[in-house]
C-alpha positions as CSV (number, residue, x, y, z in Angstrom):
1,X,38.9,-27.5,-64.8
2,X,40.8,-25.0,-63.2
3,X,43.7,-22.9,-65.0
4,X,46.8,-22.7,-63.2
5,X,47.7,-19.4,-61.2
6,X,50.4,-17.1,-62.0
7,X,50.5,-15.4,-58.9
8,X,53.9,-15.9,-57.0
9,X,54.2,-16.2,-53.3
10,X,55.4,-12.8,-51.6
11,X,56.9,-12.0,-48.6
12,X,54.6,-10.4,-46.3
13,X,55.1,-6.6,-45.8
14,X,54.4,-6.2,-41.8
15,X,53.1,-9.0,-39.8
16,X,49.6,-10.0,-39.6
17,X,47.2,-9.7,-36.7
18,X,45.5,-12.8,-35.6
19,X,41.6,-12.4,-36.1
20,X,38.9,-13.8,-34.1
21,X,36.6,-15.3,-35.7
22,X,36.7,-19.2,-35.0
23,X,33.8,-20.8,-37.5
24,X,34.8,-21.6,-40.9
25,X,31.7,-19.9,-43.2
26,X,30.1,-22.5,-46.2
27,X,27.9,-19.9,-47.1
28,X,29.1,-18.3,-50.7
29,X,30.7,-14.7,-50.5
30,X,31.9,-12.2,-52.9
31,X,35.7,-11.2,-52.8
32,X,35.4,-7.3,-53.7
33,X,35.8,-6.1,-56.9
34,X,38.2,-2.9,-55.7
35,X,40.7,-4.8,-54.6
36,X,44.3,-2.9,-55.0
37,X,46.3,-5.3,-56.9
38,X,49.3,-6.9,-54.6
39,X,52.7,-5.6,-54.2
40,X,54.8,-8.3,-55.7
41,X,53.8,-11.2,-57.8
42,X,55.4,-14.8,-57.7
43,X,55.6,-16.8,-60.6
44,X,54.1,-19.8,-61.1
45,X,56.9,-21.5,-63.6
46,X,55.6,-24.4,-66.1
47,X,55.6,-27.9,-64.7
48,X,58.9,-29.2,-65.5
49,X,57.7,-32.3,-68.3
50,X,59.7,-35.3,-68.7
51,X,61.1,-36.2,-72.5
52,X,58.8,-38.3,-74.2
53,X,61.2,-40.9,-74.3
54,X,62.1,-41.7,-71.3
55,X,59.5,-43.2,-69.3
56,X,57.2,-42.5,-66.1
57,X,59.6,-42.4,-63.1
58,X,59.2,-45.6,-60.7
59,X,59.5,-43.3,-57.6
60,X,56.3,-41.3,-57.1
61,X,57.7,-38.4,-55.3
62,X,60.0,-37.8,-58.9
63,X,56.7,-37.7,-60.5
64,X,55.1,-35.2,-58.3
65,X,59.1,-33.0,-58.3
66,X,58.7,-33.2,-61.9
67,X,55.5,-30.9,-62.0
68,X,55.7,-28.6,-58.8
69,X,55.3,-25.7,-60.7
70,X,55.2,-22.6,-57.4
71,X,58.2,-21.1,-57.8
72,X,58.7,-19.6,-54.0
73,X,60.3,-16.2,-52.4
74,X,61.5,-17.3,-49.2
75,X,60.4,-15.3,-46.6
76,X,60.7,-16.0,-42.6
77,X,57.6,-17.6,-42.2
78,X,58.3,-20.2,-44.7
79,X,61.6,-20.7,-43.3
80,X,60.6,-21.4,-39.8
81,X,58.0,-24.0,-41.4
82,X,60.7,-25.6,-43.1
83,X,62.9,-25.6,-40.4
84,X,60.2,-27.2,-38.4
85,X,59.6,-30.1,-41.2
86,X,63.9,-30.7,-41.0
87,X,63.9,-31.0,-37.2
88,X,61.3,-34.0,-37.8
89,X,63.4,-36.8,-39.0
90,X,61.0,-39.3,-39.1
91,X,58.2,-37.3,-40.7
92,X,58.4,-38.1,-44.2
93,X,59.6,-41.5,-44.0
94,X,56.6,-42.0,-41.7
95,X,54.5,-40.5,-44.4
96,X,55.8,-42.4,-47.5
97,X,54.7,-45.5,-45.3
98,X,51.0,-44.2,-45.7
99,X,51.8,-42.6,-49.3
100,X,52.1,-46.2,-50.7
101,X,48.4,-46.8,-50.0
102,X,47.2,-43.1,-51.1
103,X,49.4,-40.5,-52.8
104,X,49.6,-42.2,-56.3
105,X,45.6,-41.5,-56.1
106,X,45.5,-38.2,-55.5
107,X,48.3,-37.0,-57.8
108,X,46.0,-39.1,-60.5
109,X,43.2,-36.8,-59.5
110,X,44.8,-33.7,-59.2
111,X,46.5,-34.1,-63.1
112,X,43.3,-35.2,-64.4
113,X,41.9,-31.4,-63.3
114,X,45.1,-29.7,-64.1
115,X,45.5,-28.6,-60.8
116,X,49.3,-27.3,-59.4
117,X,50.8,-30.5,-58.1
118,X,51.5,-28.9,-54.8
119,X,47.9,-29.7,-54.4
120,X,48.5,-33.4,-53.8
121,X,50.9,-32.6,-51.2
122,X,48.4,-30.9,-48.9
123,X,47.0,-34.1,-47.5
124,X,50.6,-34.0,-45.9
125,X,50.2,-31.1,-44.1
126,X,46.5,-31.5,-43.1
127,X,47.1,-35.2,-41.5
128,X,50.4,-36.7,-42.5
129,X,48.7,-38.8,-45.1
130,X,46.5,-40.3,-42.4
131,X,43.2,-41.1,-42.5
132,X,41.9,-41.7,-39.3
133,X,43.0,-38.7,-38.2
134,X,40.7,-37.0,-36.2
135,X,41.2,-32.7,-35.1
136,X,40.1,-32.0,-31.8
137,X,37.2,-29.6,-33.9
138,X,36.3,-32.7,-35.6
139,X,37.9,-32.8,-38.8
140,X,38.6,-36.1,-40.1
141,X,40.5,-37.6,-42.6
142,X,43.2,-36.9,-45.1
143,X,41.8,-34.1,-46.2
144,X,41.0,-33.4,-42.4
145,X,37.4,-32.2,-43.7
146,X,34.7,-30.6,-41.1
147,X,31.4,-32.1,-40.9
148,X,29.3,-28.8,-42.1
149,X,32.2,-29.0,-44.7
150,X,31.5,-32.6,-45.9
151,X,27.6,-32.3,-45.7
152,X,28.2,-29.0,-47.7
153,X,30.0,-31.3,-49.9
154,X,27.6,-34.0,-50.2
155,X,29.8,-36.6,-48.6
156,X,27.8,-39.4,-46.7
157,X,28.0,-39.5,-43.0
158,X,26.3,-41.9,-40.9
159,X,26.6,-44.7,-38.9
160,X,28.0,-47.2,-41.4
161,X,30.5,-44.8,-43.1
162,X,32.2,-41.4,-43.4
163,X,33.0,-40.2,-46.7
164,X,35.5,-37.7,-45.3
165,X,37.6,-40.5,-44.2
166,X,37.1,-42.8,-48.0
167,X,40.0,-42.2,-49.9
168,X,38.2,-41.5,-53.2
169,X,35.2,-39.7,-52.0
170,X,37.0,-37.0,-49.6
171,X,39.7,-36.5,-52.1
172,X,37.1,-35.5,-54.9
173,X,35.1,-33.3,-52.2
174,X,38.5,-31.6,-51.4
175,X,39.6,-30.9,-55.0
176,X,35.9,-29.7,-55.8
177,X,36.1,-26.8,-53.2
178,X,39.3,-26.4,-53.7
179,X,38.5,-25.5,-57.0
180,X,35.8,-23.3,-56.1
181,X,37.9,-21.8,-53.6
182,X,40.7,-20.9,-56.6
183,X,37.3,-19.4,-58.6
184,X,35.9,-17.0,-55.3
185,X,39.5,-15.9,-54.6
186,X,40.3,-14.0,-58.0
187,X,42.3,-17.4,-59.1
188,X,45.0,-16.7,-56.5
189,X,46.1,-20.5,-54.6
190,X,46.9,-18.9,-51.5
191,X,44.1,-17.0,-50.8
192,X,42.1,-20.3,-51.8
193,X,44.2,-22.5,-49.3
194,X,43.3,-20.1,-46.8
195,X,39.6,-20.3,-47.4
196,X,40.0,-24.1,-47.4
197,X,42.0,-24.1,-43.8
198,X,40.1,-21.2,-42.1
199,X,36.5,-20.5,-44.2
200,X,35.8,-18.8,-47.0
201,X,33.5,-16.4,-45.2
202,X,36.8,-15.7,-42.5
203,X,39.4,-14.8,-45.9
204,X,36.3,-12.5,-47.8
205,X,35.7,-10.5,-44.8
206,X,39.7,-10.1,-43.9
207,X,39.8,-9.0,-47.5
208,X,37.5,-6.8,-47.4
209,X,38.3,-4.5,-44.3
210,X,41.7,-4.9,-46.2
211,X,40.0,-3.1,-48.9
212,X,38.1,0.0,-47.0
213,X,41.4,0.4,-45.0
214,X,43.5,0.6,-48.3
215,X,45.5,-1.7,-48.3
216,X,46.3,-4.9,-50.0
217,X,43.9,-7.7,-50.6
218,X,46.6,-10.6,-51.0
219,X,47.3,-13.4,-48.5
220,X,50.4,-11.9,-46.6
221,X,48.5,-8.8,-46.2
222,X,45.5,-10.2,-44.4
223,X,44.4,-10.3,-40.8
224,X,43.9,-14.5,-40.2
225,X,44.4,-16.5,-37.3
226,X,47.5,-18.0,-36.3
227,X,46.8,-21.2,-37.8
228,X,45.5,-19.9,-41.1
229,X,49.1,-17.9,-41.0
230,X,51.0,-21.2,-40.6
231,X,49.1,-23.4,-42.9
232,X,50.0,-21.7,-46.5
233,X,53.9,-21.5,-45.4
234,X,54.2,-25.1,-44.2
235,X,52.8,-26.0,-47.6
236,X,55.1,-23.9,-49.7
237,X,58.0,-25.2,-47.5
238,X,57.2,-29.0,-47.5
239,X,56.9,-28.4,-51.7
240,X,60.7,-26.5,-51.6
241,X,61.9,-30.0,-49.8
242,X,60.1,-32.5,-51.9
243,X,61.1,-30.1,-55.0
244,X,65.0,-30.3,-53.6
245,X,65.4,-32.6,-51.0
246,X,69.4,-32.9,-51.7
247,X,69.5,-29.3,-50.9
248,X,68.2,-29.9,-46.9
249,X,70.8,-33.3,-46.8
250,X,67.3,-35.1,-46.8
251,X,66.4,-38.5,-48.2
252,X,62.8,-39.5,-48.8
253,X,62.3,-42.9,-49.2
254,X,60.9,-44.3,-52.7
255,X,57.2,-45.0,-53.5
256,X,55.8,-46.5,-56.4
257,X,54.6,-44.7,-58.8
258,X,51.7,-47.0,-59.4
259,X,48.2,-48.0,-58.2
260,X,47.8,-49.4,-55.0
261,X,44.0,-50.2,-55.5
262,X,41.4,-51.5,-57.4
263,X,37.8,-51.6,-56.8
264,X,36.1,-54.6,-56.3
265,X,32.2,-55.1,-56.1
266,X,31.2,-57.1,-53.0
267,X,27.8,-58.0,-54.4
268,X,25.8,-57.0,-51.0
269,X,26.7,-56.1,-47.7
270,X,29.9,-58.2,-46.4
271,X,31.9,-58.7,-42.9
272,X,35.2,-56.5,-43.3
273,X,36.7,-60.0,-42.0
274,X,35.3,-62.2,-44.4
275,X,36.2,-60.2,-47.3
276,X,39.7,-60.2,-46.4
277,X,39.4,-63.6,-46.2
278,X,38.1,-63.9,-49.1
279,X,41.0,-61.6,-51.1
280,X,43.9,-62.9,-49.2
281,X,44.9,-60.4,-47.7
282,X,45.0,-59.2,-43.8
283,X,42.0,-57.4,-42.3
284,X,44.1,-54.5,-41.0
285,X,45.6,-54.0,-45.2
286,X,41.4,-53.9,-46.0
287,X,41.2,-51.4,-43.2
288,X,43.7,-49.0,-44.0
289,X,42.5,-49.5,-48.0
290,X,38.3,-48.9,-47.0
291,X,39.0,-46.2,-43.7
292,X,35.3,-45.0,-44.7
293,X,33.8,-48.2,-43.7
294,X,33.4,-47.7,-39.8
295,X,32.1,-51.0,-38.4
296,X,32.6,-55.0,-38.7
297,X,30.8,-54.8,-42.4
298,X,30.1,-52.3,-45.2
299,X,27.8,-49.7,-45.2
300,X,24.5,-51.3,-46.4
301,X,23.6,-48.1,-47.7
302,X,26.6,-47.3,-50.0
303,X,27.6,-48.8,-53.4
304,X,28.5,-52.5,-52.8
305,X,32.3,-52.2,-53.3
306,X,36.0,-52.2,-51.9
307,X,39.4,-51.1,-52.5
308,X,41.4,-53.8,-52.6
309,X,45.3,-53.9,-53.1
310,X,46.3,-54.1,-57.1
311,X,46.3,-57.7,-57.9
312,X,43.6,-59.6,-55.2
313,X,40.4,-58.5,-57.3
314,X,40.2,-61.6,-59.8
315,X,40.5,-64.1,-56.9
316,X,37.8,-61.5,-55.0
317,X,35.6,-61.9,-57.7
318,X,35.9,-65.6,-57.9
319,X,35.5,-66.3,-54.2
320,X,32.1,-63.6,-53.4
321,X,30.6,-65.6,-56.5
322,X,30.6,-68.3,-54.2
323,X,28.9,-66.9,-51.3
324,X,25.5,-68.5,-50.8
325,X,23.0,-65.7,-49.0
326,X,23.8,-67.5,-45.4
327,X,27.4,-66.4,-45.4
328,X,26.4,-62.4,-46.2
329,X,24.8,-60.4,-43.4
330,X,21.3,-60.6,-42.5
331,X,19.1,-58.7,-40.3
332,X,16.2,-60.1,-37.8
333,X,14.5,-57.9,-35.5
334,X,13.4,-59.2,-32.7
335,X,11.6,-57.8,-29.6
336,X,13.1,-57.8,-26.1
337,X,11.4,-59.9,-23.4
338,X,10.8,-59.7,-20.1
339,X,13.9,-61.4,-18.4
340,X,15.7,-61.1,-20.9
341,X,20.0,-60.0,-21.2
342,X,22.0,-59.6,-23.7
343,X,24.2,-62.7,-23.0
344,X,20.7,-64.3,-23.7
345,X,19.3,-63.1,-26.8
346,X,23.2,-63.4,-28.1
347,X,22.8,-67.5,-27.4
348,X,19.5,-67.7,-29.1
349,X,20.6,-66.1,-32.2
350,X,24.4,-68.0,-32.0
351,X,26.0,-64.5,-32.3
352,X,27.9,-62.3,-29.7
353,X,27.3,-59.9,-26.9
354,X,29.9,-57.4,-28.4
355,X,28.2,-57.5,-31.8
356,X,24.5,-56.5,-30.2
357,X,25.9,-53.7,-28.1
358,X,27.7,-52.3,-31.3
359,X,25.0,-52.5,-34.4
360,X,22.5,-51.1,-31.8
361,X,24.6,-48.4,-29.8
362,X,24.3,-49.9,-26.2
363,X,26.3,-48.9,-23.7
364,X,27.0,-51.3,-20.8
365,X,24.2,-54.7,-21.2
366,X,21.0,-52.6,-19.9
367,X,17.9,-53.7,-22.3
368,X,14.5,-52.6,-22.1
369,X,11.2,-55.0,-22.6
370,X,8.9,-53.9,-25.4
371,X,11.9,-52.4,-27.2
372,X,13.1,-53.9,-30.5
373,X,16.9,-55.2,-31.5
374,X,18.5,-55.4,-34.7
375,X,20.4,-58.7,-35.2
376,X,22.9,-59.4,-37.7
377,X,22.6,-63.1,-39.0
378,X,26.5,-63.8,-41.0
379,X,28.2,-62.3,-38.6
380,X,29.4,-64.7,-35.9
381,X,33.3,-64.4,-36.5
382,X,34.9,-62.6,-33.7
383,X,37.6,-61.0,-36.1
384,X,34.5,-59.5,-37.9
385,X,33.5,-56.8,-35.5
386,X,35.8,-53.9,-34.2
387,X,33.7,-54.7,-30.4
388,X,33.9,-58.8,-31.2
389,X,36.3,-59.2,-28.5
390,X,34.6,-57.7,-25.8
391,X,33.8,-59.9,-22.9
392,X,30.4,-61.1,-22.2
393,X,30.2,-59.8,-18.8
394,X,31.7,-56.3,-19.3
395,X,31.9,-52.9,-17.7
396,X,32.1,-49.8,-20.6
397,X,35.5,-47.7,-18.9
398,X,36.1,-44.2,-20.6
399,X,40.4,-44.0,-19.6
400,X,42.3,-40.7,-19.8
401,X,45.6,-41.1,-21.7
402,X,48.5,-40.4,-19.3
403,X,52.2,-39.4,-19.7
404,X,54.0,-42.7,-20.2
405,X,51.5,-45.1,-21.2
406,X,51.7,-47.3,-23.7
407,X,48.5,-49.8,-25.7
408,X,51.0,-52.0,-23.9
409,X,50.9,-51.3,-20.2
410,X,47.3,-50.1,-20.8
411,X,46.7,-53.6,-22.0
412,X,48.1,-55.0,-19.2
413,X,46.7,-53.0,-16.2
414,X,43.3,-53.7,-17.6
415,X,43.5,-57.0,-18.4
416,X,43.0,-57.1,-22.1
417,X,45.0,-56.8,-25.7
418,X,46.5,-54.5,-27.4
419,X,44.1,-55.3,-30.8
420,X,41.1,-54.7,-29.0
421,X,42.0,-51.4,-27.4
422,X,42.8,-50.7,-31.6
423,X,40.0,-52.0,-32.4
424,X,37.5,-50.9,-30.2
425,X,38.6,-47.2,-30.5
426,X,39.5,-47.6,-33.8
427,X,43.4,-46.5,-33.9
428,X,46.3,-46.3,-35.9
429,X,48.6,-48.7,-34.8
430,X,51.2,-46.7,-35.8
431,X,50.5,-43.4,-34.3
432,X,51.8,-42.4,-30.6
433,X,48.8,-42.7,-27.8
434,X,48.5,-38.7,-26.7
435,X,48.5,-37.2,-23.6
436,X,45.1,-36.2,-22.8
437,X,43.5,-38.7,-25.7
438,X,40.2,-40.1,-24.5
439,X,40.0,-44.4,-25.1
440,X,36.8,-46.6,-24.2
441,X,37.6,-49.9,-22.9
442,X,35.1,-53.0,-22.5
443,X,36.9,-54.1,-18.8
444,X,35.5,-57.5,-17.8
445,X,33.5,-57.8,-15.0
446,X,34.7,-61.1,-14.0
C-alpha cells in the first residue's frame, strides 16, 4: 500500500524543453540519489472525511470531492488545461454517462490501496472513461494501456480478449504500476504520473541530466515531451473542477454512488448474445459491462465469468443452470475439400458464413484444400457474432472516414446498417466517426 505524498504541485520556474525520445522504457531504473531537493513544495491536505453520522453521499462525484486531498498552486499551464476542460460543455456530462458503468469501481480500488483520490480521476483524462478507446500508438482502454505495458503487467492479450480493455483487470494493472511508479520516483505523484504517461526510463533519464546540470530533479523542472507536459496539468485541473465545480458555473450530472456490477460465473464458454438473453438485459449493456471480451462468445481461455448489471445475477444463475451442453459452444474441426466454399461448409454445419470468416481470421471467402477449420457448434444466432450480419456473398472494403460522414450515410451508400458497421468494427455508438478513422465493411457482392 502506498502512503500518500506530501509534495505540493509547484509552478514551474522557466519552461521546459520538449525531449525526444518517443518509446515509453518498462525496464526498471534508478532515480539518482543526489537529487537537489525542489524549490517549492505543495501540500497534500488530509482527505476531507465525512461525519460518521451522516451517511455515504448518493452522488459519486461527492464521494470522490470529499477525499481529493492535492491541494494545487495554480500556475499557467494548469490554467490553460482547465480552460480547455470549460470550453467542452459536453465533456463531463458525456463522461458521467460512462461513469455509471465504471467510476464507482475504481474509486473502490483506489480507497482499498489508500491511494490520493485524484487517482480515480485519471481514467478521465486518459480516455474519457471509455473503454474502447483506442490511441493511434495503440493504447487501449480506460486506462489507455500499451501492449509492452500490459504484457509487462501480465494482462492477457489474445484473440479472445484484452485485459487492458476489462474493467477490473486494467484497473488493477494501472494502480499496480502506478504504485511502483510512486515508489521509483522518490514518492512524488507527479513525477509517477509522468512515468505512467511517457515511460519510466524517459522521466529517470530527464532527471538525471537534471541532476549533472544542477538543477532540479522535480516534475516542472524536467525536460519531457509536449504531451508528458500536458498530461500532469489536465489532471490537477480536471480535480480543481470536480473539487469546486460551483466555482467554474459548472454542473456535473449525478452518479450513483453504488455498484454497477456483479460477477456472474457462466459455467463454460457462452455466446455474448445468449447470455444477455439469458440475464435480461440488452447485448450492447453486456458489451459495454465485459469490453475485454472481443468476439461473439467469451474467451475460452479466461475464468468462466461476467459482469453483469447489479441485480440480473440470481436470474443468470438460474437460467445457465439450465443450459444443456448443445446450447454452449462447441468446436469441430473439420478439413477443407476440394470444391469446397465457405457458403458450403456453412450449410453443412447449419452455421454462418460471417461466423467462419471471423473464429478463423479469413479475409474475403478464399479457402484452401488440405487446410483445417475451426467450427463453432452453439452458435447459430446472428445477434451472437459481431460479423453475423455479413452477407454470404461478400466483398471485405477497408473505407477512409471523410469530413461529413455519418454511420448513417455510410450505411446508406454501402448498402448496409448502421449496427453492423458497429459491430463489425467494434465502435462506440456514442463517439463521433473521425476524419481519417480507418472502418472495414463486409459490402455484398450481390
Amino acid at each position: 500500500m502506498a502512503p500518500q505524498s506530501t509534495a505540493t504541485v509547484q509552478p514551474p520556474q522557466a519552461a521546459p524543453v520538449p525531449a525526444t525520445d518517443t518509446e515509453p522504457s518498462t525496464a526498471p531504473t534508478t532515480t539518482p540519489a543526489s537529487a537537489p531537493a525542489r524549490a517549492q513544495e505543495v501540500v497534500q491536505a488530509p482527505a476531507q472525511e465525512p461525519p460518521p453520522e451522516e451517511s455515504p453521499p448518493e452522488d459519486l462525484w461527492q464521494r470522490i470531492r470529499q477525499r481529493l486531498s492535492w491541494s494545487v498552486q495554480d500556475n499557467p499551464q494548469i490554467e490553460r488545461a482547465r480552460d480547455q476542460f470549460l470550453r467542452q460543455p459536453d465533456y463531463l456530462p458525456v463522461v458521467s454517462q460512462r461513469a455509471a458503468y465504471y467510476l464507482h469501481y475504481i474509486v473502490e480500488e483506489v480507497e482499498k490501496r489508500d491511494l490520493p483520490m485524484e487517482i480515480a480521476l485519471l481514467p478521465l483524462v486518459e480516455s474519457t472513461l471509455d473503454p474502447f478507446a483506442s490511441s493511434h500508438s495503440h493504447a487501449a482502454g480506460l486506462w489507455q494501456i500499451m501492449p509492452a505495458t500490459g504484457r509487462y503487467l501480465g494482462l492477457e492479450q489474445d484473440w479472445w480478449y484484452d485485459g487492458r480493455r476489462a474493467v477490473r483487470d486494467s484497473t488493477r494493472g494501472a494502480l499496480d504500476y502506478l504504485e511502483s511508479l510512486y515508489s521509483e520516483f522518490d514518492g512524488d505523484w507527479l513525477l509517477a504520473l509522468a512515468a505512467y504517461n511517457s515511460g519510466k526510463g524517459r522521466v529517470a533519464r530527464a532527471r538525471r541530466a537534471n541532476d549533472e546540470r544542477g538543477q532540479p530533479t522535480d516534475y516542472w523542472s524536467l525536460r519531457l515531451p509536449r504531451e508528458t507536459r500536458n498530461y500532469v496539468p489536465r489532471l490537477l485541473a480536471l480535480s480543481q473542477i470536480v473539487a469546486q465545480p460551483d466555482s467554474f458555473d459548472l454542473h456535473i450530472p449525478t452518479v450513483p454512488n453504488a455498484p454497477a456490477f456483479e460477477v456472474a460465473a457462466t459455467g463454460g464458454q457462452l455466446e455474448l448474445a445468449r447470455a444477455a438473453e439469458l440475464a435480461g438485459i440488452e447485448l450492447s449493456t453486456l458489451r459495454a459491462l465485459n469490453p475485454g471480451q472481443l468476439r461473439w462468445a467469451t474467451s475460452p481461455d479466461m475464468a468462466p465469468e461476467l459482469l453483469l448489471p447489479v441485480g440480473v445475477g440470481e436470474r443468470f444463475a438460474r437460467e445457465v443452470a439450465s443450459l444443456s451442453p448443445d446450447d454452449r459452444v462447441q468446436w469441430r474441426h473439420y478439413r477443407i475439400e476440394r470444391g469446397d466454399s465457405l457458403i458450403r461448409i456453412a450449410k453443412k454445419f447449419d452455421t454462418q458464413v460471417g461466423l467462419l470468416r471471423e473464429v478463423n481470421g479469413i479475409r474475403g471467402s478464399r479457402i484452401r484444400a488440405g487446410d483445417t477449420l475451426m467450427i463453432p457448434r452453439g452458435a447459430a444466432w446472428p445477434a451472437s457474432l459481431a460479423l453475423a450480419s455479413a452477407p454470404a456473398r461478400a466483398t471485405v472494403r477497408d473505407y477512409r472516414v471523410r469530413s461529413g460522414d455519418s454511420l448513417y450515410r455510410i450505411a446508406g451508400k454501402f448498402k448496409v446498417s448502421i449496427n453492423d458497421i458497429i459491430t463489425w468494427n467494434e465502435l462506440d455508438p456514442g463517439k463521433y466517426l473521425q476524419p481519417g478513422q480507418q472502418l472495414t465493411l463486409y459490402v455484398s457482392d450481390g
